[in-house]
N, C-alpha and C positions, 0 to 999 in steps of 0.2 A: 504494500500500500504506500502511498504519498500521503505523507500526514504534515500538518505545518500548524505549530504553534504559534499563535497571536498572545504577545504578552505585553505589557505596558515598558519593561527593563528587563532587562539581564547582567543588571550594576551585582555584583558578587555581593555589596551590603545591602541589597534591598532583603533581604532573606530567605527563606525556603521555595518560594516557586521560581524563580531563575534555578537555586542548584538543583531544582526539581526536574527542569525542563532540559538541562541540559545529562542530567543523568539517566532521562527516559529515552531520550535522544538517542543514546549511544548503544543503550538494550535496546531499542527497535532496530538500529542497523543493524546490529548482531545479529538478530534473526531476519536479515533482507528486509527491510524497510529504509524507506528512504524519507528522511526527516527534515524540514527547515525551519526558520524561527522566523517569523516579524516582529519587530518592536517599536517603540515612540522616541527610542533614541536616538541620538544625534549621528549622524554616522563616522564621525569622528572621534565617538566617545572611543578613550582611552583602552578600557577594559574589553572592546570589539575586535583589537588590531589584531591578539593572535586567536582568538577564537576558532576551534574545530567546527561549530556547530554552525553550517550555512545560514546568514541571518543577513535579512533585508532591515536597516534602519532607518523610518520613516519619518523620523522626527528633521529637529529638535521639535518636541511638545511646548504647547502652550501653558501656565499654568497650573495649576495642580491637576486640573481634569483632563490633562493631555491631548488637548487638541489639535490637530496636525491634519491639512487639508489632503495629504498624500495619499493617508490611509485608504479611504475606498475606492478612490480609482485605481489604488495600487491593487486592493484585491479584488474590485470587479473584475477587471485585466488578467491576473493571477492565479484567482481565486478558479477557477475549473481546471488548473489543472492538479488540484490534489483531490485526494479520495475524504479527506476530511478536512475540518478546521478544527483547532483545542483552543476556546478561550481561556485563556489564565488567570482566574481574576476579572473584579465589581468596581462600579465607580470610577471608572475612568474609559476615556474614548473608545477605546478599542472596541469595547465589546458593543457598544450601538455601532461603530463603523459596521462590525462583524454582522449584524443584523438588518443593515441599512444594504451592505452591497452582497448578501449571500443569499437572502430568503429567498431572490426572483432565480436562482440560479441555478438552483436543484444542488448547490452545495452543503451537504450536511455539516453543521457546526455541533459543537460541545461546551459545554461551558463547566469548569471547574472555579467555585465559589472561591476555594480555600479560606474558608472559614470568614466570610465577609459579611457570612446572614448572620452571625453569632448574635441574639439578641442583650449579647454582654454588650454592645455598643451602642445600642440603644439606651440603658439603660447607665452607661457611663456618660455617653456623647447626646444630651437631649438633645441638645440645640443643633449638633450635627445630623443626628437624625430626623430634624424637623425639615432641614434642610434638605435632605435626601428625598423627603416624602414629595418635596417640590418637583423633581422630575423622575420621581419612579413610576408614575403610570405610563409616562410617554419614554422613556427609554429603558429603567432597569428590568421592568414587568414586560417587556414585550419581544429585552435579548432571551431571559428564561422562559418564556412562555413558547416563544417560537425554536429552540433550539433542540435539535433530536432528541440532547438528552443531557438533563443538569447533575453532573459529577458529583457523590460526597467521598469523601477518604475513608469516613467512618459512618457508623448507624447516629452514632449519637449528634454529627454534623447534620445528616439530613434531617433528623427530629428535631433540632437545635434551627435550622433554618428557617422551619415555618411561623417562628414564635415573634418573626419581625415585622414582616407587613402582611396586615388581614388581605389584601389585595396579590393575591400570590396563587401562580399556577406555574406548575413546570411538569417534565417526565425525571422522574427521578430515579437514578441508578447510585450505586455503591460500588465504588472501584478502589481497593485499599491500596491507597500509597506505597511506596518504599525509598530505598537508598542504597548506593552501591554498598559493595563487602568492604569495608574497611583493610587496609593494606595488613597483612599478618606478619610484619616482623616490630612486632610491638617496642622486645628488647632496643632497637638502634631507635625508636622513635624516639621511646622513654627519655636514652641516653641524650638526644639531640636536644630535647625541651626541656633535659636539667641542665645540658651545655649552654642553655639560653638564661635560662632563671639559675643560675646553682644555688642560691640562698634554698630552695625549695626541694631541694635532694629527697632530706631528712623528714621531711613534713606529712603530716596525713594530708592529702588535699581532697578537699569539695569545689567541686567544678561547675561553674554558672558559664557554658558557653551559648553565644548567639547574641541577638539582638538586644541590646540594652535601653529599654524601654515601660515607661510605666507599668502597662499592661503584663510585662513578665513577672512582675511581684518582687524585685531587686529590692524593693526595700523591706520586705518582707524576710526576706533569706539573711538580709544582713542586722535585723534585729533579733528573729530567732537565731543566727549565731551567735553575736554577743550573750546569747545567756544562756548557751551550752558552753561555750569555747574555754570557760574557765575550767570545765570537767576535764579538759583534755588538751592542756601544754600544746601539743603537737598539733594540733585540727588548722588547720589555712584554709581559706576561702580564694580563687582565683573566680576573676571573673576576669575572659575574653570574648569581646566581641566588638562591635561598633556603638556607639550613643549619639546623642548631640551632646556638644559641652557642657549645657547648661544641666541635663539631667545626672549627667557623671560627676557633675560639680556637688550638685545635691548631694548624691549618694554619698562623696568620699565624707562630706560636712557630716551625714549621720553617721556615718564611721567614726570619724574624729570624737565627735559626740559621744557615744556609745562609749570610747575607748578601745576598739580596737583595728584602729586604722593600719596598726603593722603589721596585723594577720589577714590583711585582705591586700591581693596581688593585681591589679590591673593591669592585664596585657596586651588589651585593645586590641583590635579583627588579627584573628592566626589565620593562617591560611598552610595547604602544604603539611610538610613532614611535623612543624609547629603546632598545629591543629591538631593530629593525629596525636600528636606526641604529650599534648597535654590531657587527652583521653588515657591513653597508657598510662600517663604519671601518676593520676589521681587514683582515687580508692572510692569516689562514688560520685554521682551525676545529678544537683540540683537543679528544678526547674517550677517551683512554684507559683506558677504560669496564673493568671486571672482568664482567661481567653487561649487555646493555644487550638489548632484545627489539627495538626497533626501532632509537629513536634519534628522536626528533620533531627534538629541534635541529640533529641530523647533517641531517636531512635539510633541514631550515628552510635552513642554510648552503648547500646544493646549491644550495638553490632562487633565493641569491642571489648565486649564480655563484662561492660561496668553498670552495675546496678543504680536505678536511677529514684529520687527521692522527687517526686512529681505531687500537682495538684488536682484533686478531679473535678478542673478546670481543662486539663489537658483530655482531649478526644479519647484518645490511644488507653486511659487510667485503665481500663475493665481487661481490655488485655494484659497489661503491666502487670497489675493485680492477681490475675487467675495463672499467671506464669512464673510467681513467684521471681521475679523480676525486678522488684524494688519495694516500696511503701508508695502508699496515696494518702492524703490530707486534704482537708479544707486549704483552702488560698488562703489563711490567714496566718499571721505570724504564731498565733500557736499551733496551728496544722503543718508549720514549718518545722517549728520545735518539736514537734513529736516528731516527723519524720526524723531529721537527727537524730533525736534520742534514741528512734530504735536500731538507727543501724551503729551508733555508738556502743548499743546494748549487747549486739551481734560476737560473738565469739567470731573467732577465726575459721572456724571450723563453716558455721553458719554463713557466712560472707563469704566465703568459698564456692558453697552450694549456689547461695543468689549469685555470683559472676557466671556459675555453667549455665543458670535456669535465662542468664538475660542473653548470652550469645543463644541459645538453645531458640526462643522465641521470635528473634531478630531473625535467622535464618530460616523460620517455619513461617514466618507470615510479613516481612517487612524489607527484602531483599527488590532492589529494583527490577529485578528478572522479574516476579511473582509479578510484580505490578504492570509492568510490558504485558506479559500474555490475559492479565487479566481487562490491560486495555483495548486488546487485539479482541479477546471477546465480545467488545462490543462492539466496536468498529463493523467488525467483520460480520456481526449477526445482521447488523440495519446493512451495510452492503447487500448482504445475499436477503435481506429479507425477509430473515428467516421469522417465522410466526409467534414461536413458541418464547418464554420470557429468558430470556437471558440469566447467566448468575447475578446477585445483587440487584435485579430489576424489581422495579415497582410499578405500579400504574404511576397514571397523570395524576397531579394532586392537587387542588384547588381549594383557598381557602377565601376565596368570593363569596360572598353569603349570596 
């Protein structure tokens, strides 16, 4: 098949659905497919130039809403000769382009929310979401309504989606995410990301990687560690990943605060052997996430046998959970603290067992391959036409009165 994802960026800090897109990318070639990307970036953009993954940049966008006049005459023009479209992502141009220049075309579109209905944002963002309500019936109601088929990663995304606007129809399907295998020579990684921090050899470390942003609960993880950390000399806190200044400013201020600004390591966006090697370093994987649709990093950790101390806030928890895989809590800072507390409680013996049970899980249901043929499922059934419901298929679902 010719498949071509329509995504708003593919900047490595926007977070999980660029490394999403370009890791499904590379499983569909694998098995004969032929993949491209469009996006609203500039075509100049920096992070484009060595790029494997063929990518049309249609920008620069205008904007926050990314508006960009290129887009749909790029894909009316384009747009027939793939077997499908993958929208990536709500609230921004692309995906009415997607709707504007595919519906008269007989080109079948997709749309993956990744977690944009979460009615957490509602209920955090009034004002934003009042905002939205201004043009959801003429553009965001009528990309999902008319689209073959609206993507969740998880059960509890698609039941979690309906809960935002009473004006809501789509066909809805379940197609579980994944993530490549993390590289297996753990040891030289280890060794390269103590060669980088060495103060941090000797340390027990808890690992906060990814996007640094309110909605991750960062300051939740950094007050429930202040009042364990004195149980245990040795516990460090690293967080990597990207923020805006001002929010990373904040956080270090509640560290200062709290008093334990010298057990918390900021190593700002890893990438590479860095990345990998601060997975190895550590001894467990915090994510007390308010909102999370999948979790790429939660799952990154699985996949590198590190048990992870998540919120069930995060999509993915009920798996985590029944895989003996890590602890789940409330998003609050005592649902932090307990998570802590219990894998602080954990013998060695027991911690041993959760590293087999999280690589064990990560490879049973969360491998990018898994997630390629389970995309090809669907692709392929509306292709041939086929009648009967698909895995993960649902009827249409309309919450119109």
């Amino acid at each position: 098949m010719k498949i071509l994802h329509l995504i708003d960026t593919l900047d490595p800090t926007a977070g999980g659905p660029a490394e999403g897109v370009r890791q499904s990318a590379q499983a569909l070639a694998a098995l004969g497919h032929h993949v491209e990307a469009a996006t609203l970036d500039a075509p100049d953009a920096a992070f484009l130039a060595h790029d494997t993954l063929p990518c049309t940049a249609l920008g620069p966008a205008r904007g926050t809403y990314g508006y960009t006049p290129r887009v749909v005459p790029w894909l009316r023009e384009q747009g027939p000769r793939f077997d499908a479209v993958i929208v990536n992502g709500l609230w921004q141009y692309h995906g009415f382009a997607a709707w504007r220049a595919l519906r008269t075309l007989g080109v079948p579109y997709y749309v993956f929310p990744h977690g944009m209905l979460d009615p957490w944002f509602k209920h955090t963002y009034p004002l934003k979401h009042l905002k939205k309500w201004l043009y959801w019936p003429w553009a965001e109601y009528h990309v999902l309504r008319d689209a073959r088929a609206v993507l969740f990663t998880t059960e509890e995304e698609r039941v979690l989606a309906r809960q935002s606007f009473w004006l809501y129809r789509a066909s809805e399907r379940v197609v579980s995410y994944g993530t490549a295998v993390p590289p297996a020579d753990g040891e030289r990684l280890r060794r390269c990301f103590y060669d980088a921090y060495p103060a941090l050899a000797h340390r027990r470390l808890v690992l906060f990687l990814g996007r640094i942003h309110e909605k991750k609960g960062c300051d939740c993880l950094i007050h429930a560690f202040a009042n364990v950390a004195r149980r245990e000399p040795q516990l460090h806190l690293v967080f990597a990943g990207p923020g805006s200044d001002g929010t990373i400013a904040e956080l270090k201020t509640l560290a200062t605060t709290l008093g334990i600004a010298e057990r918390i390591t900021w190593a700002g966006m890893l990438q590479g052997d860095l990345k990998w090697g601060a997975f190895y370093a550590s001894e467990v994987f915090a994510l007390p996430s308010h909102q999370e649709n999948f979790g790429i990093a939660v799952v990154e950790a699985l996949g590198c046998g590190l048990p992870v101390l998540i919120s069930d806030k995060v999509n993915i928890w009920r798996e985590v959970a029944a895989a003996g895989a890590g602890w789940v809590a409330a998003d609050t800072v005592a649902g932090t603290e307990r998570n802590l507390t219990r894998w602080l409680e954990q013998d060695e013996t027991r911690q041993a067992v959760m590293r087999e049970h999280a690589a064990a899980v990560f490879h049973m249901r969360f491998t990018v391959q898994a997630y390629a043929h389970q995309l090809l499922d669907v692709l392929e059934a509306d292709a041939l036409h086929t009648p009967e419901t698909a895995p993960g298929e649902f009827p249409s679902y309309s919450s119109k009165p």
